[in-house]
Structures are given as C-alpha cells and as structure tokens.
LUMKOL-713650 format. One record per residue: residue in three letters; x negated, y negated, z negated of N, C-alpha, C in turn. Coordinates in steps of 0.05 Angstrom, whole numbers, padded with zeros to 5 digits, always signed. Layout:
ALAXYZXYZXYZ
...
end
This chain:
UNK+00310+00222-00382+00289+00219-00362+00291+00191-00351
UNK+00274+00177-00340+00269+00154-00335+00251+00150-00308
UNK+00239+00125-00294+00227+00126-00274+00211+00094-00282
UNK+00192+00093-00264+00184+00068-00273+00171+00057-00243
UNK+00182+00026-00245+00173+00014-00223+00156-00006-00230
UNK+00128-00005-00213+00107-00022-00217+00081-00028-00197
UNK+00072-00038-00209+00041-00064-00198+00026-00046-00203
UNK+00009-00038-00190-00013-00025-00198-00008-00005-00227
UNK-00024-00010-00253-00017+00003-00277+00007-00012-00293
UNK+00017-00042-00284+00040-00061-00301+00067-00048-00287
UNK+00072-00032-00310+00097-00027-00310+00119-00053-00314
UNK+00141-00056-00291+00156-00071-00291+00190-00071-00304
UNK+00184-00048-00299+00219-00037-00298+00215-00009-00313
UNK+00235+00008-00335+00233+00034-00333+00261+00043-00345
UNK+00272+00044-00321+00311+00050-00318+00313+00084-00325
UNK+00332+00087-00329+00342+00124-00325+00348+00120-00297
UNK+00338+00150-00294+00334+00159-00270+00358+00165-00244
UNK+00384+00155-00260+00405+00156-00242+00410+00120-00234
UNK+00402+00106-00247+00402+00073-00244+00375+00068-00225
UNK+00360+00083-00223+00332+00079-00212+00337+00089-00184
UNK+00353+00109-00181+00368+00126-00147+00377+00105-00138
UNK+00400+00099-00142+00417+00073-00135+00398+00056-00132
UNK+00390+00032-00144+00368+00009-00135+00357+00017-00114
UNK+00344+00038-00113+00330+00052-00081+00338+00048-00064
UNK+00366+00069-00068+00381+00079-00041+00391+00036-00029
UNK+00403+00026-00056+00412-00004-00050+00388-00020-00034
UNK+00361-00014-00041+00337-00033-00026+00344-00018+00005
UNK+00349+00006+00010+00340+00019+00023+00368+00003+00056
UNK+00388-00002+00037+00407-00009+00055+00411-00035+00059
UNK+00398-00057+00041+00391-00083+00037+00369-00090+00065
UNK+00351-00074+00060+00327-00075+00084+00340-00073+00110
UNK+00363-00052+00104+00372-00054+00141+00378-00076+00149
UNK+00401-00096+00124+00412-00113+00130+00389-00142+00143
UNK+00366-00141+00129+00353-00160+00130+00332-00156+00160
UNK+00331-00126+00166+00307-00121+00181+00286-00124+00170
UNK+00270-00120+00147+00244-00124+00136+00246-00098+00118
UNK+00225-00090+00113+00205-00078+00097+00215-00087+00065
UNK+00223-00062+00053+00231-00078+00016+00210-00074-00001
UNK+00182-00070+00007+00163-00059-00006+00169-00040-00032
UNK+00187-00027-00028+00184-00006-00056+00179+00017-00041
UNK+00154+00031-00063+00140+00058-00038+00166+00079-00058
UNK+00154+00100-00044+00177+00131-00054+00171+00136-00079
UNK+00201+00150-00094+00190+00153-00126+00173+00178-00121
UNK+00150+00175-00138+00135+00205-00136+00125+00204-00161
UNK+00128+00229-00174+00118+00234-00199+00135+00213-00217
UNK+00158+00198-00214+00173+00189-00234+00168+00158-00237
UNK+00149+00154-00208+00135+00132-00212+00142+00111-00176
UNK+00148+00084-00176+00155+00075-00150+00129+00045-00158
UNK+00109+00059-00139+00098+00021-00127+00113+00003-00120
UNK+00108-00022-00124+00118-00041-00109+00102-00061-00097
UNK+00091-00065-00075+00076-00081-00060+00091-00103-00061
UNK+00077-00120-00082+00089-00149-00094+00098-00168-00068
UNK+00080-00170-00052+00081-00184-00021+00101-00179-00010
UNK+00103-00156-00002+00125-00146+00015+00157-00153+00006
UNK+00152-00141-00017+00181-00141-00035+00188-00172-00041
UNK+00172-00190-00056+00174-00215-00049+00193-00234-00023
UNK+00181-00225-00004+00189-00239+00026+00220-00228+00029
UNK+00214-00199+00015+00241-00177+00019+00267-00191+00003
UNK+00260-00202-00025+00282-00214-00043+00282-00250-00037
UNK+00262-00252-00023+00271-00284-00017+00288-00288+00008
UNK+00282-00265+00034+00313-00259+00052+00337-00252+00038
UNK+00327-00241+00021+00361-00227+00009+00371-00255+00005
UNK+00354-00275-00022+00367-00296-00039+00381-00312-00010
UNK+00364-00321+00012+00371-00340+00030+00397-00330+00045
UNK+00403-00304+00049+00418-00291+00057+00449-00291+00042
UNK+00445-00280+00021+00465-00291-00005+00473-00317+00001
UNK+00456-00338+00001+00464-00368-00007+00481-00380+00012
UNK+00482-00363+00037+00484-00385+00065+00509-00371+00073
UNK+00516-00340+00054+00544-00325+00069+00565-00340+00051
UNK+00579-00337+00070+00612-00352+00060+00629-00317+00056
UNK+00618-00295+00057+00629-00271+00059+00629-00264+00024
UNK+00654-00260+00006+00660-00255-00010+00661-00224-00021
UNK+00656-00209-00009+00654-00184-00013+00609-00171-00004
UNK+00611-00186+00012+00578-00187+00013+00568-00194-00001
UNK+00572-00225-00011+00558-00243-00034+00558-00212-00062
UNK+00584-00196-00064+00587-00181-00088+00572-00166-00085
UNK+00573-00148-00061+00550-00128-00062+00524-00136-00067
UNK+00521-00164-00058+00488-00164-00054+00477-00170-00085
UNK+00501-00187-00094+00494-00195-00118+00470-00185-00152
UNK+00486-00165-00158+00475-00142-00172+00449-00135-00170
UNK+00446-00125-00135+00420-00118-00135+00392-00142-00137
UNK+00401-00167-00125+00380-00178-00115+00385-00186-00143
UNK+00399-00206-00167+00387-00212-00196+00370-00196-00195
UNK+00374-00164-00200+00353-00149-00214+00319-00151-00190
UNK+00322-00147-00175+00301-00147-00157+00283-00181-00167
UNK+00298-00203-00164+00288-00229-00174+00273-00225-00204
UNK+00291-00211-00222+00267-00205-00243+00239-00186-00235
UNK+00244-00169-00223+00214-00155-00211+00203-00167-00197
UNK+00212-00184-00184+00190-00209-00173+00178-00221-00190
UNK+00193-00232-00211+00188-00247-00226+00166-00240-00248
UNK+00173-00214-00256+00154-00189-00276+00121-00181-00258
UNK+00124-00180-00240+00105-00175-00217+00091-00194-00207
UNK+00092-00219-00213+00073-00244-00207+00079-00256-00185
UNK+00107-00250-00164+00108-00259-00136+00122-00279-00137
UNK+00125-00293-00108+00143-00322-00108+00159-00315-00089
UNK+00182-00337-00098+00210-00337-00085+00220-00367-00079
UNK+00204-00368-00053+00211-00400-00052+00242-00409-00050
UNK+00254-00393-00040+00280-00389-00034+00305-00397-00067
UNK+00295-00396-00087+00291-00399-00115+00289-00431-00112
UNK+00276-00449-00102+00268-00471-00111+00286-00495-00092
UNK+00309-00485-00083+00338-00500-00078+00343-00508-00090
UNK+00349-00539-00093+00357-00555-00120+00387-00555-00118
UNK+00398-00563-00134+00439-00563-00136+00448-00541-00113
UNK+00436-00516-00113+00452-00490-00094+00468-00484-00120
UNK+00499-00481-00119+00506-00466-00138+00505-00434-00137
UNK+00512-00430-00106+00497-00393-00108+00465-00389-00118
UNK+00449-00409-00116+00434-00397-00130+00420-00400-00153
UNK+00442-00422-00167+00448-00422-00194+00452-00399-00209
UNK+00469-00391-00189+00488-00370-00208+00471-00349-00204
UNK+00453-00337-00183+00431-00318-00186+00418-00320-00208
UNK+00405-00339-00206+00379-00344-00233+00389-00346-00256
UNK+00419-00343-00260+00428-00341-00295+00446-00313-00296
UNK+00438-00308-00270+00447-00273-00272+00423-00263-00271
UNK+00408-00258-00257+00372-00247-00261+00356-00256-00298
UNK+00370-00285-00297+00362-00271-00331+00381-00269-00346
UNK+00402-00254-00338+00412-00233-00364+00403-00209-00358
UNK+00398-00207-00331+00393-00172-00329+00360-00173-00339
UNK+00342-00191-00340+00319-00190-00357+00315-00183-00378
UNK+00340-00190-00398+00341-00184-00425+00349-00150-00421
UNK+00372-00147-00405+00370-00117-00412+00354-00094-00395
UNK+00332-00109-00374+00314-00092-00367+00287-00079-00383
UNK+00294-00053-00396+00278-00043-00406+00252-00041-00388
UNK+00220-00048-00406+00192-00038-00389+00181-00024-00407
end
C-alpha cells in the first residue's frame, strides 16, 4: 500500500504507507516548532494535498531554523525531514529563498542531502 502526496493531479511523492505516517505526524510536530501552518491537508482516500504556498514558507522556516541552531541533536531531527520536504518543494514548483545562502555550510549540506533523497523518492 502506498499514499501519495500532491499538487492538484501532479503527483509528487508516492511512499509506503508507514513512511508516509511518520512525514505527517514529523510536519505535524515541525509546525509546532515553527508556529506556522505545514500546508499538508489530511491523508484521505490514500491521497495528501499540499498547498504549495503554505508548505513553501513552512520548509523555508524549517531551512532558516536548521541553519541558525548551534543545537546538535535538533539540527538531527530536523534534518531528514526537511531534505525530503525541500524536494516537494522543489517537485511542486515552490521557492525557498532560504536555499539561496551563499557559503552556508548547513545548507550545503541540506541541498546534497535533498538530492539524494530525490533519487530515492519514488512518484
């Protein structure tokens, strides 16, 4: 079984359905941290919107958030999720100005972790 996250009919993402829980439940506790809205609507029917706008603003707090902690166990948690979220931004047409930091090595090291998990995100 599988789930699929997307744009209107552009399927972005289509994980098994126990990798697809997790990401959720992770946006779901990410958003507290940030106070904003993660734009991913509820899975229903096997299927999660993502209001490109929302989610956007949602992964460019995360990235700026990431870049600026000196907390070594935060940076880990956050890590994982936001690569993968930066490719659904990225799959989904949205911008991440937060991305366009020149010599950040944290967020170096995002954008060559978001594309490995590109390669192995099945759509």
């Amino acid at each position: 079984m599988s789930q699929y996250f997307q744009v209107g009919e552009r399927v972005l993402w289509n994980p098994a359905t126990g990798v697809a829980q997790v990401f959720l439940r992770a946006a779901e506790s990410f958003a507290a941290l940030t106070g904003l809205p993660s734009g991913l609507g509820p899975m229903q029917a096997d299927e999660c919107e993502i209001d490109i706008e929302v989610f956007s603003t949602f992964v460019d707090a995360l990235i700026r958030r990431y870049a600026r902690s000196n907390h070594v166990i935060l940076r880990s948690l956050m890590e994982g999720f936001t690569a993968t979220a930066i490719v659904l931004v990225n799959r989904g047409g949205g911008r991440l100005p937060a991305l366009e930091t020149p010599n950040d090595p944290a967020i170096t090291a995002l954008t060559d972790l978001s594309q490995h998990h590109d390669r192995a995100m099945v759509t």
